[in-house]
C-alpha positions as a printed Julia matrix, in Angstrom:
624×3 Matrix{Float64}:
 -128.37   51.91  -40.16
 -125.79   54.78  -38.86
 -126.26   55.1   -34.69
 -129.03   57.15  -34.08
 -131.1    57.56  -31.35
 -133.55   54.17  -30.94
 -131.28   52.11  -32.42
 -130.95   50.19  -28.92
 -134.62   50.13  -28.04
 -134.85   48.64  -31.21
 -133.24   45.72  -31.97
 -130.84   45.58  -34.57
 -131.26   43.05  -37.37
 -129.28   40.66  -38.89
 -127.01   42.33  -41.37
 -127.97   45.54  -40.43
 -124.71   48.32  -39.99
 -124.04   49.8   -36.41
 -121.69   52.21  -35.99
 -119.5    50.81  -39.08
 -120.41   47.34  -37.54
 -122.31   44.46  -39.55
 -124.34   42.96  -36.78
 -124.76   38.87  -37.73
 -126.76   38.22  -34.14
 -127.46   38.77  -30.59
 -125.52   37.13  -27.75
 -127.31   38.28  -24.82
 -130.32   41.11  -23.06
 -128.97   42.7   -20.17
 -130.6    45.9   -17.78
 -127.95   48.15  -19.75
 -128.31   47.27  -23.44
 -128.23   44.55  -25.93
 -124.89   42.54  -26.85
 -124.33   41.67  -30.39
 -121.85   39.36  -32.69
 -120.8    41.96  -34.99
 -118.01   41.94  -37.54
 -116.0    45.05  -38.58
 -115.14   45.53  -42.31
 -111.99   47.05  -42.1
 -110.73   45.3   -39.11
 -112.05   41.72  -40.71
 -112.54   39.91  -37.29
 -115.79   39.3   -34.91
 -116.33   41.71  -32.36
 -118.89   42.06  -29.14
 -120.66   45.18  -29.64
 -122.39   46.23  -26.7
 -125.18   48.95  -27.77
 -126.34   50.64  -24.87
 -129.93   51.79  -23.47
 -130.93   54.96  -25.99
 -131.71   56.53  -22.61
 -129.13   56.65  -20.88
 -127.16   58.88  -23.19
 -129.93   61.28  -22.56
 -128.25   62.95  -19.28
 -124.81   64.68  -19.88
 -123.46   63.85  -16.73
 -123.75   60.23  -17.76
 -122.45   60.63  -21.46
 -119.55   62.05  -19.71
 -119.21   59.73  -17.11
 -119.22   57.21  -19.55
 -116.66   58.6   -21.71
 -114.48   58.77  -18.7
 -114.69   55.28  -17.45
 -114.58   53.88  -20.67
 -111.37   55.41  -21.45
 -109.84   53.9   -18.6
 -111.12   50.2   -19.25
 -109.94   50.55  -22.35
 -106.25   51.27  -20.75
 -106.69   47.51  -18.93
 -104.32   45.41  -20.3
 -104.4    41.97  -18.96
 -105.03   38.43  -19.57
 -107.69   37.72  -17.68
 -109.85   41.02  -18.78
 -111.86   41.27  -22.31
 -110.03   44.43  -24.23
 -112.03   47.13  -25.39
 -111.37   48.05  -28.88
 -113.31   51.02  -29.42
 -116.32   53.41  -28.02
 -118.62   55.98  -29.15
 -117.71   59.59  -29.49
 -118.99   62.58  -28.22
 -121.49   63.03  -30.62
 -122.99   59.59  -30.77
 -126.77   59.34  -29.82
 -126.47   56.0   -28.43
 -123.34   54.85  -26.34
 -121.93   51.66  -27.62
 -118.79   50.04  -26.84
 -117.0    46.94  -29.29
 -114.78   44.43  -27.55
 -113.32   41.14  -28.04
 -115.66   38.47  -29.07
 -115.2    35.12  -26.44
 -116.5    32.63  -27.78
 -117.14   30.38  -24.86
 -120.17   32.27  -23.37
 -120.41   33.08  -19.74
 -120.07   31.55  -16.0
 -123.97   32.09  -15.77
 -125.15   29.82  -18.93
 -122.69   27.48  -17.42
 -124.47   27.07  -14.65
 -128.03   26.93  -16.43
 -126.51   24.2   -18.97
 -125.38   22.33  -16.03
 -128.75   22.41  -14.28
 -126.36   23.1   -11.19
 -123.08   24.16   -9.58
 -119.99   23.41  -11.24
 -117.14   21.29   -9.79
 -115.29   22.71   -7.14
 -112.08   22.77   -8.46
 -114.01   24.28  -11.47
 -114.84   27.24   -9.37
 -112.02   27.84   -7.51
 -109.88   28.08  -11.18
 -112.29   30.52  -12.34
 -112.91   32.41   -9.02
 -108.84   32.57   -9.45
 -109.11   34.37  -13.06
 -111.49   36.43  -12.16
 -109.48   37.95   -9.16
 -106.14   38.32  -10.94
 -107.88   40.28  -13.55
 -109.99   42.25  -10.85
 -106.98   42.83   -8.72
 -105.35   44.35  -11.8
 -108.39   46.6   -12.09
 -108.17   47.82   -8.87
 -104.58   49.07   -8.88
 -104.68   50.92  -11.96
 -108.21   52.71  -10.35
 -110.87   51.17  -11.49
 -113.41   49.37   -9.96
 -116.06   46.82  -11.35
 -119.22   47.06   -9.72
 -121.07   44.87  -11.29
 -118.93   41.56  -10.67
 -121.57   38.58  -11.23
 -121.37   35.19  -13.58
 -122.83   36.78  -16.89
 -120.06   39.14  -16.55
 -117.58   36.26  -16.32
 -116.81   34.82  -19.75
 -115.03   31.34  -20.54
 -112.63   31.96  -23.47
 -111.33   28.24  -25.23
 -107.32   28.31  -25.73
 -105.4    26.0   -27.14
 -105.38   21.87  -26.16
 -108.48   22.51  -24.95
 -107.35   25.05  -21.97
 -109.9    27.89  -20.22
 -109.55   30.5   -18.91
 -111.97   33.7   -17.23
 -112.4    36.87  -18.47
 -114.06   39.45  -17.19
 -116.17   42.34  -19.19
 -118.0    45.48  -18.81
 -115.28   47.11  -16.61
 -116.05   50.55  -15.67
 -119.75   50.59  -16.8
 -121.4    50.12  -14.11
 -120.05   52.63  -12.01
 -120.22   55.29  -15.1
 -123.52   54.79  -15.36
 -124.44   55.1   -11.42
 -126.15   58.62  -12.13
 -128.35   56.96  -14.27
 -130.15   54.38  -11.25
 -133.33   56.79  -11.37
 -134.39   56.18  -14.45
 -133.49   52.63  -14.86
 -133.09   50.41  -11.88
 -129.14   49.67  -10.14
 -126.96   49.05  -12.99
 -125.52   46.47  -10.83
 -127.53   43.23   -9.97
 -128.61   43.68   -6.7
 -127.97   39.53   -5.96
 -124.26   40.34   -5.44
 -124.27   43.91   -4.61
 -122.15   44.8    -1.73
 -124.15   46.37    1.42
 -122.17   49.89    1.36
 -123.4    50.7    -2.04
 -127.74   49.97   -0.75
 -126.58   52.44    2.0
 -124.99   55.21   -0.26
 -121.75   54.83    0.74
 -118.82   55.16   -0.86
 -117.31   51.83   -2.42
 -113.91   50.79   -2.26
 -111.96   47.78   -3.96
 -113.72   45.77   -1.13
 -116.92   46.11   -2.94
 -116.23   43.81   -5.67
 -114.44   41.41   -3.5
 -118.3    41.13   -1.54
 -119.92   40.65   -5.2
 -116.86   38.27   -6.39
 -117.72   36.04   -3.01
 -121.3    35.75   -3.99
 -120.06   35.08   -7.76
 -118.13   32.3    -6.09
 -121.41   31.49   -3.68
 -123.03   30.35   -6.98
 -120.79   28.37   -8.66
 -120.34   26.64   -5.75
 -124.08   25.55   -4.65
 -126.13   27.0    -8.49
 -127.94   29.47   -6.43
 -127.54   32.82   -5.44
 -126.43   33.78   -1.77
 -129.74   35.5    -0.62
 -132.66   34.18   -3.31
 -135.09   36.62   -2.7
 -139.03   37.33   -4.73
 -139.0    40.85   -3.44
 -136.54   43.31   -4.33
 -136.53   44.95   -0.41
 -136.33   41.8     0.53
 -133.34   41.02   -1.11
 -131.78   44.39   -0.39
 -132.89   43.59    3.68
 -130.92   40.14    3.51
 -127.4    42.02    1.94
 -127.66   43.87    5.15
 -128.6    42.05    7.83
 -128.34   38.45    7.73
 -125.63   36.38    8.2
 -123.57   35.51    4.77
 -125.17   31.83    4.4
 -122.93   28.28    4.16
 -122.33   26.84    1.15
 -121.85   23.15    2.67
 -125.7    23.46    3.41
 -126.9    24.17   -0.06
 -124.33   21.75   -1.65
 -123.14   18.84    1.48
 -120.68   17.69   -0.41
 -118.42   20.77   -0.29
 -115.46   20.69    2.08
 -116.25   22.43    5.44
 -113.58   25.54    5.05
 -115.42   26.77    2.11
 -117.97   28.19    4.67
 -115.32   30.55    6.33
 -114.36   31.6     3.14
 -117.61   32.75    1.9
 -118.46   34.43    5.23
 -114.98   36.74    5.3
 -115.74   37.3     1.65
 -119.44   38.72    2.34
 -118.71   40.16    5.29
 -121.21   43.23    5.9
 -118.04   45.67    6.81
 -115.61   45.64    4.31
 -113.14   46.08    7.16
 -113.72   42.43    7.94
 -113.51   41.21    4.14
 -110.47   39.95    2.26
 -108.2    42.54    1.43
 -108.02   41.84   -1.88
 -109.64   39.38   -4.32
 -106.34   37.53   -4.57
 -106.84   37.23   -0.94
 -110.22   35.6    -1.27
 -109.14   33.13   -4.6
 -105.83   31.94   -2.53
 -107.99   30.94    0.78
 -110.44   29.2    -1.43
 -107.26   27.57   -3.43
 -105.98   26.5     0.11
 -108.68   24.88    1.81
 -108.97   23.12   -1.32
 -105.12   21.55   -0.82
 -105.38   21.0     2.44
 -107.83   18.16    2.02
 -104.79   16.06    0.72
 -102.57   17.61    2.96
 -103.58   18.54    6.16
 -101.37   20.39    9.08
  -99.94   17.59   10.94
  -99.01   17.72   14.56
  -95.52   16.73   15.91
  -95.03   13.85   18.01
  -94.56   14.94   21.85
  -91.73   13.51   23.5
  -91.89   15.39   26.67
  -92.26   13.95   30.33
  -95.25   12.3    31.11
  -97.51   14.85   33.51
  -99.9    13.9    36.41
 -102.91   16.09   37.65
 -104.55   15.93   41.0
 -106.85   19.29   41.05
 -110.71   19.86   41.55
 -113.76   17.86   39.99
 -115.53   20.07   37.83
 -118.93   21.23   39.43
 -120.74   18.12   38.36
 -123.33   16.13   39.38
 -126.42   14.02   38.4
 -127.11   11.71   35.0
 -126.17   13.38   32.0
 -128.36   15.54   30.61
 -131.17   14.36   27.37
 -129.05   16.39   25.08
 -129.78   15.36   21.55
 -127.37   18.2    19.66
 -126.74   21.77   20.15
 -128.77   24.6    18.81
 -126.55   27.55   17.92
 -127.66   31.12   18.05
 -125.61   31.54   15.36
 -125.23   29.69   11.96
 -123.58   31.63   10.21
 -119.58   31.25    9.0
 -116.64   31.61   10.77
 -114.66   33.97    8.43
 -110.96   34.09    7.66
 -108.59   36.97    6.78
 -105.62   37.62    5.06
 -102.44   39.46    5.97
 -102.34   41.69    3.14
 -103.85   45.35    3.36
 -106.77   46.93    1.45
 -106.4    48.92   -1.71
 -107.02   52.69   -0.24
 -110.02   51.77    2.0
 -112.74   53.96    3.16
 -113.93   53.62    6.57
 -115.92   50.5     7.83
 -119.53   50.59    7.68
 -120.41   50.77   11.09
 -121.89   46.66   12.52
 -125.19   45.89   12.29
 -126.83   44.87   15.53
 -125.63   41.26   16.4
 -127.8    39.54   19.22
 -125.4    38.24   21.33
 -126.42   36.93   25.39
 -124.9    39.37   28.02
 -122.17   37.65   29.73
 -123.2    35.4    32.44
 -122.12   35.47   36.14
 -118.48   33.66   36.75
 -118.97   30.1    37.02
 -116.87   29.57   39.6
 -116.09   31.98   42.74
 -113.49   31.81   45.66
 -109.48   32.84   45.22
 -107.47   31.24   42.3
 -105.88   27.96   43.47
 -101.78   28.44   43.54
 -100.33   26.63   40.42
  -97.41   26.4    38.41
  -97.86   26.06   34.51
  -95.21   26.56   31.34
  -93.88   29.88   29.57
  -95.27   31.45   26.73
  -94.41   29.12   23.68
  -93.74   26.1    25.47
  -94.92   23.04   24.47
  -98.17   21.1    25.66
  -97.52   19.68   29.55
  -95.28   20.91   32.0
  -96.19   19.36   35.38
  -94.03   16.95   37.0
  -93.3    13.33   35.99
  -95.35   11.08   38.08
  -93.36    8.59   40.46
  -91.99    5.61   38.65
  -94.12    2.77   38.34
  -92.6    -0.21   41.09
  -90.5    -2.55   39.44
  -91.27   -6.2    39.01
  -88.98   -8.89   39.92
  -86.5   -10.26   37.56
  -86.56  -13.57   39.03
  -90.09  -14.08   38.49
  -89.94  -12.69   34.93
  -87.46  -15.42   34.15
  -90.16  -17.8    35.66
  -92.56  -17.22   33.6
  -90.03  -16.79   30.34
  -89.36  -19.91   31.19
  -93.02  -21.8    31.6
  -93.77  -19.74   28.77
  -91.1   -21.42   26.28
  -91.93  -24.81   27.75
  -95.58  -24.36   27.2
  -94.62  -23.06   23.23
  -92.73  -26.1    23.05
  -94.84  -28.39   23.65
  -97.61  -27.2    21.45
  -95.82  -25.88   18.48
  -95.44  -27.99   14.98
  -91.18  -26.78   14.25
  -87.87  -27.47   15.18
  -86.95  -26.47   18.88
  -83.76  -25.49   19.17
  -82.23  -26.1    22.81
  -78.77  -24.14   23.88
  -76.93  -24.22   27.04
  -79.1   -23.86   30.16
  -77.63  -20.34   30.62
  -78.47  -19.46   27.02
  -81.92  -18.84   25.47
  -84.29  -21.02   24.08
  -85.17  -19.96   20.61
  -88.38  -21.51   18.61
  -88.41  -21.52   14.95
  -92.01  -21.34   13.2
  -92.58  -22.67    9.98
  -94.84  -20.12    8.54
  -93.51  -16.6    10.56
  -96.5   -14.22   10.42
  -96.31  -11.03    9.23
  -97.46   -7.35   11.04
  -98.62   -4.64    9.44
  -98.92   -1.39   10.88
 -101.38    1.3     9.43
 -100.15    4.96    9.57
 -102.87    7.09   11.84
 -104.4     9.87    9.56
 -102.5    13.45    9.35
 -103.94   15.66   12.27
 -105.3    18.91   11.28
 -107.19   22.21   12.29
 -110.14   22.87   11.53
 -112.49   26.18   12.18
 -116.01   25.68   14.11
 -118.89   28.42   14.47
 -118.23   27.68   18.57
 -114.08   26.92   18.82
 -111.46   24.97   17.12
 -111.17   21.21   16.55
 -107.81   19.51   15.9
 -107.63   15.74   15.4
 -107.81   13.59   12.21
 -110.57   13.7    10.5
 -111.64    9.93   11.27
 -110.36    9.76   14.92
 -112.68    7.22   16.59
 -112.94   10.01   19.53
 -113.94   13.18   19.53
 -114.33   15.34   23.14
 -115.44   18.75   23.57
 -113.37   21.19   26.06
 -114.34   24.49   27.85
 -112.24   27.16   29.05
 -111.74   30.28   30.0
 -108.77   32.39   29.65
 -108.93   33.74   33.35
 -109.84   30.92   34.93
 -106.86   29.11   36.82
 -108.13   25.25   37.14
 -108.0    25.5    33.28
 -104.54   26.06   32.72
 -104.12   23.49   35.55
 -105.77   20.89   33.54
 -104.71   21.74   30.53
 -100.72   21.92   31.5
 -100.99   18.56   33.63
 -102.81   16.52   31.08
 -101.86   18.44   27.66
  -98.69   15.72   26.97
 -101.6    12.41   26.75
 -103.81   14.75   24.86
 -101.36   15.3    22.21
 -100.4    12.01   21.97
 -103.82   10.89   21.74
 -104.16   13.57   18.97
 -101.0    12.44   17.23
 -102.02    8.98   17.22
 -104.98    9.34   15.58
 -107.69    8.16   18.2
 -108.9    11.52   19.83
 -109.62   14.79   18.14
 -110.66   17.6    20.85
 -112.88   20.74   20.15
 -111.63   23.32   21.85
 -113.95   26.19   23.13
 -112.61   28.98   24.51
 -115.54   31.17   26.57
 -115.51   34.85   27.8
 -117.71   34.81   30.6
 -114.78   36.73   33.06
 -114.49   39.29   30.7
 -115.93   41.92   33.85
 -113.26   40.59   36.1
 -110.34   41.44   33.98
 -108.7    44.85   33.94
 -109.46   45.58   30.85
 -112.99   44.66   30.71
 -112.62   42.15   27.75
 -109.53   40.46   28.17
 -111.28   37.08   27.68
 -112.46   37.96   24.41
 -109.88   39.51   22.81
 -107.99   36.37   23.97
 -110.37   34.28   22.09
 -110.08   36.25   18.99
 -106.29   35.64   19.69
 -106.76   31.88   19.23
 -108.95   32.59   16.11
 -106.39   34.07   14.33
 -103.9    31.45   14.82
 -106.88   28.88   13.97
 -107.09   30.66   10.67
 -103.55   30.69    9.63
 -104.23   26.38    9.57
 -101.23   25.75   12.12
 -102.29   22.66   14.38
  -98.89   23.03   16.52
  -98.84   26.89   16.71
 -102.65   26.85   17.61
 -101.93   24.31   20.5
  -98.81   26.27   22.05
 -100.56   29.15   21.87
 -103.52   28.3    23.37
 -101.33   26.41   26.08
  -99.34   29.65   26.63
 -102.15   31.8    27.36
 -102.99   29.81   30.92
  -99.1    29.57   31.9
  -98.16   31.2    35.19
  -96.37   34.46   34.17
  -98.93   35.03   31.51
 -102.23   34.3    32.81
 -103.87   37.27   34.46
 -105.85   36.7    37.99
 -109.56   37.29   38.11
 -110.3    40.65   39.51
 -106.56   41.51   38.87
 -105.05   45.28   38.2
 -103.5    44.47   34.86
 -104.07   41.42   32.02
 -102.62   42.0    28.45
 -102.51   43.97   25.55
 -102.95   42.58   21.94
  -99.1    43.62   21.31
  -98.42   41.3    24.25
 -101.26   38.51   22.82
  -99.9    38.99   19.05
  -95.7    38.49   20.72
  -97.36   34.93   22.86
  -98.43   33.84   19.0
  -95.07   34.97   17.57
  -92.93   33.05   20.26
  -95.19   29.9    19.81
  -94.58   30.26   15.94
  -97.01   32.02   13.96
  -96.56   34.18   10.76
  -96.73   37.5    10.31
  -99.62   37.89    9.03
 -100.89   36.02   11.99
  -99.91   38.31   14.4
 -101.0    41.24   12.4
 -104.75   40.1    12.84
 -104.24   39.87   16.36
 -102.65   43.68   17.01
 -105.87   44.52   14.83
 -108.52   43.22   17.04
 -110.29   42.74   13.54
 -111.67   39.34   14.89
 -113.55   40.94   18.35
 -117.07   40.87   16.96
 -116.33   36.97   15.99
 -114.6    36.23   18.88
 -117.94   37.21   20.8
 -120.11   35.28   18.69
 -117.85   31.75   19.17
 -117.55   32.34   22.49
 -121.49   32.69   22.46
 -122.27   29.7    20.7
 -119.16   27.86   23.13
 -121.52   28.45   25.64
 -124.96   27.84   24.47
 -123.16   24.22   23.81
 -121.85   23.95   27.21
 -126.03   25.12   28.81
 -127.29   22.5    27.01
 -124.65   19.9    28.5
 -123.95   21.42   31.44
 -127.5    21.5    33.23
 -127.47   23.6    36.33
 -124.36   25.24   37.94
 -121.77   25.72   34.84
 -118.35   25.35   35.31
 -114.79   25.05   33.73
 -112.6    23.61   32.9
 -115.19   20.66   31.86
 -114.65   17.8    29.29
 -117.48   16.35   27.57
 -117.22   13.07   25.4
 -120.51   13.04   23.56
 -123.29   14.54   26.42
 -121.37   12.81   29.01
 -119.18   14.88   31.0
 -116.01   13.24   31.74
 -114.3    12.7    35.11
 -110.92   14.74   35.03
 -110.19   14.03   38.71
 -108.92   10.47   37.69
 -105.36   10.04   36.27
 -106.4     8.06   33.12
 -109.16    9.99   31.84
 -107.48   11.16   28.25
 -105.98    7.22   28.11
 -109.28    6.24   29.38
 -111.18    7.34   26.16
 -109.34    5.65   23.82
């Protein structure tokens, strides 16, 4: 059979020629075409032959198109991206394309022989493939556009080794002019949401369709399973990019920020790069055997006498809180976009108004630390009175008598002035158990740092304006850490942006919290906690109602001098994180109205739905 017209719509038969190929059989039906094991005569090795739909060589514009984009897949040249080893010509009737055969079939019968997801290591090495070979794509000019499993194929190397590879580069995006007549070339369950609204697509795009590639091998379903086609279209651009720890529970927790920065609706919020994406999911995978540990603090010991929160009355029936917002707290990278477009303006995101100031009255006078210093700063409380020697030797003394008398050994007795030393026959042993390494993790309402079995947890509120904050914080930060450091309290910090009105710039507060977020992000326990120290110290803090606060230059420098990367301090000077910011400092304090019935205030500490008593000097040792 030579390649006429029909010779797609048809399906070729077993031993039939194609195009100088001997088809043996089909490997797969797609929207574009049929894919068949074919072997070339001349060439005397198995080839994929990919025989397109006989109608979409009927417009010239596509034919073209196709021509164009096929010659410049066929320039890839890369390990991790099938190689094209021929094409039609002009004056083919149907457009066909031959590649390498893989033999291992694709990501998307893996997950239908599995019944399920894959492992997560699994999909983080082939979510890794896939985004070297993409990234390649992208800086030689070419885009995917149809990034999904079944375009994903598992080659077999040697001892038993795999490895990605992706196909069809180029196709999809030739064949664009073509939609009309045949449906999106690309599958709309991991389209991105510029393309539904007809605007131009950058690199960006296939990072949104990579992260809901990775969405599926992670929980075996797609991101937005949808009957209806508008339906599905609806959910790419407006709801929230969903958590893979709810579909599969057994998933670690940072896997949901990384799927909601990589389906992001603007690509402005998305990983740069796929790189970006595959390293973030590579990380959070480390860090679960070795998590950001916290310094010891060896710092003076601080007291605090300030205000009782605003509290009053049993704690409230409080049985969990109910966020208005579920979805993922997302995570960037430092690295810039291939040539971007511009950012798809936000979708609407129903967010409270701010509420009134929860506190009123001039700022109490206060003295807290610098910029970058460390947790506590307030003065060493009095020493403790001293006990009398005399009656310490008493009871040494009753206390060795008392042993003595009791104890099954040898006793020892020296010269009255000497000691008396007691010599057990079986000496016991102690062992002492290392606490867990602290680390940071990323909450839809704040930050928690703490080991992940610390026998405490306590939630605290704050805002960045708000002066009795900074005064708890500074006069009780030193026992927090330790408590932190020790393993037996983990704290969930909230940061709020209710005074966002009463600073000069009118959002001060938030773009403070999105401050904190980006050092949350960047996994730094230590640089998170001196930076969110440093933003209620003395010189730094503005005053409610004040003429000036900060600029992110000035929030991004606080971050720097407390320790954070660059990359760290570039998200800041972007103010990429504002929308989030607005949403955590929502759901911060949705939590705090459900345990803080009545008149809301901060600073307030919570352990469990009981709000804790920060007036009395032992309330962090107190927990424990």
């Amino acid at each position: 059979m030579s390649s006429k017209r029909g010779a797609a719509s048809m399906r070729l038969d077993s031993g039939s020629v194609f195009a100088g190929y001997t088809i043996e059989r089909i490997l797969g039906v797609g929207g574009m075409g049929v894919v068949y094991l074919a072997h070339h005569p001349r060439l005397e090795r198995l080839v994929a032959l990919k025989v397109l739909s006989d109608n979409l060589g009927d417009d010239d514009r596509v034919r073209a198109k196709f021509e164009r984009e096929a010659a410049l897949a066929a320039r890839l040249d890369h390990p991790n991206i099938v190689p094209v080893y021929d094409r039609s010509g002009t004056d083919a009737d149907v457009l066909w394309i031959s590649m390498k055969y893989i033999d291992g079939g694709d990501a998307a019968h893996l997950l239908k022989r599995l019944g399920g997801p894959v492992a997560a290591a699994t999909a983080v090495r082939l979510l890794a493939d896939a985004a070297h070979g993409l990234d390649y794509a992208h800086q030689h000019g070419v885009l995917h556009r149809d990034v999904k499993p079944a375009n994903i194929l598992i080659e077999h190397g040697d001892h038993g080794a795999e490895r990605a590879v992706l196909t069809d580069f180029g196709i999809a995006r030739a064949l664009d002019d073509a939609e009309t007549m045949t449906g999106t070339t690309a599958t709309f369950a991991y389209v991105a949401p510029e393309r539904f609204l007809g605007q131009q697509a950058d690199n960006r795009a296939d990072v949104y369709s990579l992260g809901c590639t990775f969405y599926e091998l992670l929980t075996g379903r797609t991101p937005f399973p949808r009957l209806e086609q508008a339906a599905l279209i609806a959910a790419h651009l407006n709801e929230p990019p969903p958590r893979p720890t709810l579909a599969h529970p057994g998933l670690p927790q940072g896997l949901d920020a990384v799927i909601g920065t990589a389906l992001a609706k603007r690509p402005g919020d998305r990983f740069a790069t796929c790189g970006a994406l595959a390293e973030a999911a590579r990380r959070v995978l480390t860090d679960l055997q070795r998590p950001t540990v916290v310094p010891p603090y060896s710092g003076p010991h601080p007291t605090y006498s300030g205000p009782h929160p605003n509290y009053s009355g049993q704690p409230p029936n409080y049985s969990g809180p109910q966020p208005i917002y579920s979805g993922p707290q997302p995570i960037h990278s430092g690295s810039q976009p291939i040539p971007v477009n511009q950012p798809i303006p936000a979708g609407p995101q129903p967010i409270p108004a701010n509420p009134q100031p929860f506190y009123s009255g001039q700022p109490p006078i206060y003295s807290g630390p610098q910029p970058g210093q460390p947790f506590g700063g307030y003065p060493t409380p009095p020493p403790r009175p001293r006990k009398s020697l005399g009656l310490i030797a008493v009871l040494a003394v009753i206390a060795v008598s008392i042993v003595t008398a009791i104890t099954v050994g040898i006793v020892v007795v020296k010269e009255r002035s000497g000691p008396a030393t007691v010599a057990s026959p079986t000496p016991s042993r102690t062992t002492t158990t290392a606490p867990s390494p602290v680390a940071i993790q990323l909450l839809d309402d704040g930050v928690r740092i703490g080991s992940a079995n610390a026998p405490k947890t306590i939630d605290m509120f704050n805002e960045p304006i708000c002066p009795a904050c900074g005064r708890l914080l500074n006069g009780y930060g030193a026992d927090i850490e330790r408590a932190i450091q020790s393993g037996k309290l983990a704290v969930q910090f909230h940061l709020l942006n209710f005074l966002d009105s009463s600073s000069a710039s009118g959002n001060y507060s938030t773009r403070a919290v999105a401050a904190t977020r980006c050092v949350a992000q960047s996994g730094a326990a230590t640089v998170y906690l001196k930076t969110y120290q440093g933003l209620f110290g003395q010189s730094f803090q503005p005053l409610e109602k004040g003429a000036t606060d900060h600029t992110d230059a000035e929030l991004a420098e606080l971050a720097r001098t407390s320790g954070a990367a660059a990359a760290t301090t570039d998200c800041i000077r972007s103010g990429r994180l504002m929308d989030l910011a607005r949403a955590t400092a929502a759901q911060g304090y949705a939590l705090l109205e459900k345990l803080q019935r009545g008149t809301l205030s901060t600073p307030a500490v919570f352990s469990g739905i009981a709000q804790v008593d920060t007036t009395r000097p032992d309330w962090v040792t107190g927990l424990n």
